[in-house]
C-alpha positions in Angstrom: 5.6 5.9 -58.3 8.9 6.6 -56.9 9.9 9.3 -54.8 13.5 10.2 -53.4 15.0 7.1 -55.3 12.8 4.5 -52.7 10.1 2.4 -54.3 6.8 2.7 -52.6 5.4 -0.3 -51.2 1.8 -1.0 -51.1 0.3 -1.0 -47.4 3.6 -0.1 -45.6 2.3 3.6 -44.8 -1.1 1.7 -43.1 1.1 -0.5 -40.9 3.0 2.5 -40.2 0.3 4.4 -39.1 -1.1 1.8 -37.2 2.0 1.2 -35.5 2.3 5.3 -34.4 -1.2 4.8 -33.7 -0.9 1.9 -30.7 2.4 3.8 -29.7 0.1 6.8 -28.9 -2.3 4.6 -27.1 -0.2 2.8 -25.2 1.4 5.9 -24.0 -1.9 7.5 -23.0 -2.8 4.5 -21.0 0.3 4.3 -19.1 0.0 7.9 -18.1 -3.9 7.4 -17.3 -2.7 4.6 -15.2 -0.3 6.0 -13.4 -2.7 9.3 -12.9 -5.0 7.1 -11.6 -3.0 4.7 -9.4 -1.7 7.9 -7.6 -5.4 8.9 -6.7 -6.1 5.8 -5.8 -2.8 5.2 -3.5 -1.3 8.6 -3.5 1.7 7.3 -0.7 3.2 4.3 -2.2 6.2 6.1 -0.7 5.0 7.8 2.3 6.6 11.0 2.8 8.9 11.7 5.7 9.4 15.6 6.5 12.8 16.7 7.8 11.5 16.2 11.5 10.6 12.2 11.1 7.0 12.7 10.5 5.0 10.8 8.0 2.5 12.6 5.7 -0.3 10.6 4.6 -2.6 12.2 1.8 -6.3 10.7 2.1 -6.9 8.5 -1.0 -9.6 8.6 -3.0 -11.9 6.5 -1.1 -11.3 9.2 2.0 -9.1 6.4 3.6 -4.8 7.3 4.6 -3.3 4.2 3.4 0.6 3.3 2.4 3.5 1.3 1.3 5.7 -0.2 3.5 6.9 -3.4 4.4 5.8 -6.6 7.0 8.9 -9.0 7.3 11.0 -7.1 4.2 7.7 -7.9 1.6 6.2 -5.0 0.3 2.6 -4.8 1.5 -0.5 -1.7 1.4 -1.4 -0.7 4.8 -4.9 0.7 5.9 -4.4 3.1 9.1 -7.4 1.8 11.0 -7.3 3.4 14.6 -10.5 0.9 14.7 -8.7 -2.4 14.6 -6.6 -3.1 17.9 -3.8 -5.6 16.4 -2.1 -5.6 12.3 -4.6 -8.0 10.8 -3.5 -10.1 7.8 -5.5 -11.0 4.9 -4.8 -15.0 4.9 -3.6 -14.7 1.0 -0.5 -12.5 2.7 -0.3 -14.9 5.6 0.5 -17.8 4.0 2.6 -16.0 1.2 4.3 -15.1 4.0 4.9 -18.2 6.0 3.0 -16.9 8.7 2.0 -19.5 11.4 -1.7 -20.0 12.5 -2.0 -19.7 16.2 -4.8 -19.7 18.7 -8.3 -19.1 16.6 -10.4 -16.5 17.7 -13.6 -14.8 16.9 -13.0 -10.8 15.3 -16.0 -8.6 15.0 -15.3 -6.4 12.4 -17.6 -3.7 10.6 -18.7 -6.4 8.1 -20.0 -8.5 11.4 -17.9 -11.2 12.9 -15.1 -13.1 11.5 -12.7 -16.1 12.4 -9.1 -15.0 12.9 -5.9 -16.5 14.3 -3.1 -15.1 16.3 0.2 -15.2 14.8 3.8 -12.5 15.1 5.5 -10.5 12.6 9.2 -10.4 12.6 8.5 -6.9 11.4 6.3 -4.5 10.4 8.0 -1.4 8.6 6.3 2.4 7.4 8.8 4.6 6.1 11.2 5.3 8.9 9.1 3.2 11.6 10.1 -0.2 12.7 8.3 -2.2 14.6 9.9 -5.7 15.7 8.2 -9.1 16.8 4.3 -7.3 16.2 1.7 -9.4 17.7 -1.2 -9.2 14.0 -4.2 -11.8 13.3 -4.9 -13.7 10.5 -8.1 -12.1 9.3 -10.3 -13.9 7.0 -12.2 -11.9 5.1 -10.1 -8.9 4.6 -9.4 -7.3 1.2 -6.4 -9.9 -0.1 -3.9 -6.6 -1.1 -4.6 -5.1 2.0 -2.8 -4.7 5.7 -4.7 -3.3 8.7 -2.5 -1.3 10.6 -3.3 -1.4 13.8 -3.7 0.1 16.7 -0.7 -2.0 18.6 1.8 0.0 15.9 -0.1 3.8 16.0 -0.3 3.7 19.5 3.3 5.0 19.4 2.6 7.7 17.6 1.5 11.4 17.6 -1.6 11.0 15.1 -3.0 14.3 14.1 -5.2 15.0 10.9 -5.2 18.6 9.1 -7.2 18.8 6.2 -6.7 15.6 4.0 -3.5 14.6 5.5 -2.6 12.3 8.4 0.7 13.3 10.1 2.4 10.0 12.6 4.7 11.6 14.5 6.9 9.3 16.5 6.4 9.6 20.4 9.7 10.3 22.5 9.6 7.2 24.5 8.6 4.5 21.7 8.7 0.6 21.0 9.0 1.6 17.4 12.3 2.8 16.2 12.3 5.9 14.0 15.3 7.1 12.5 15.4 10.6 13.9 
């Protein structure tokens, strides 16, 4: 059968379909991915209002975490006003070229830990800079996660409304804000 002048070939129109069919698919998923990645981590770029403040929006878990940066590599922290130093998972540490310093023992909510000392050239959220960052090497921690510490939020205005962490950067400050 012929219509407009083109033969008709048999199976073409299933492959076609199919074709249209994963399209669809594939488009759905990478929607549903995305939807789902933004519950999950919903400040892969944390915002910064007009005043230097970063807004945090709790994730999904009821945790404030975000992207930034420890020596220029991207990394996910976890604000944890629980841990006193950054902690490294020892995955990121040795990506990293991190040197092993003094062990010690961490206790940590799981119970306790080994760690080691070490320094970051820099640890970076947003507009916040923190230079030569004393962190531990923390065995044990989720590999794709950063603690952030206590040693970086201390210089910060931390205030919680609702679901959202504002870090307001403190006047006098080791941590250098672009204001």
């Amino acid at each position: 059968m012929r219509r407009h002048g083109y033969a008709r070939r048999p199976g073409g129109g299933v492959l076609r379909h199919t074709l249209v069919w994963l399209a669809i698919m594939a488009c759905v998923g990478w929607l549903f991915y995305g939807y789902t990645e933004g519950e999950f981590n919903p400040n892969r770029v944390p915002q910064v209002t007009g005043a230097g403040e970063i807004v945090l929006k709790r994730d999904r878990a009821g945790h404030f975490t975000a992207g930034g940066s420890i020596n220029g590599h991207p990394v996910q922290f976890l604000v944890d006003t629980g841990a006193s130093q950054i902690a490294v998972p020892p995955q990121l540490a040795e990506a990293l070229g991190l040197k092993r310093g003094l062990p010690i023992q961490l206790m940590t909510a799981a119970g306790p830990a080994r760690g080691y000392m070490t320094r970051l050239e820099s640890v970076q959220l947003a507009t916040l800079q923190l230079n030569n960052a004393a962190a531990i090497i923390a065995e044990g921690l989720d590999p794709g996660t950063v603690l952030l510490g206590m040693n970086f939020l201390r210089q910060l205005e931390i205030t919680q409304r609702g679901d959202e962490l504002i870090l307001k950067p403190l006047a006098r400050s080791d941590v250098n804000g672009k204001r």
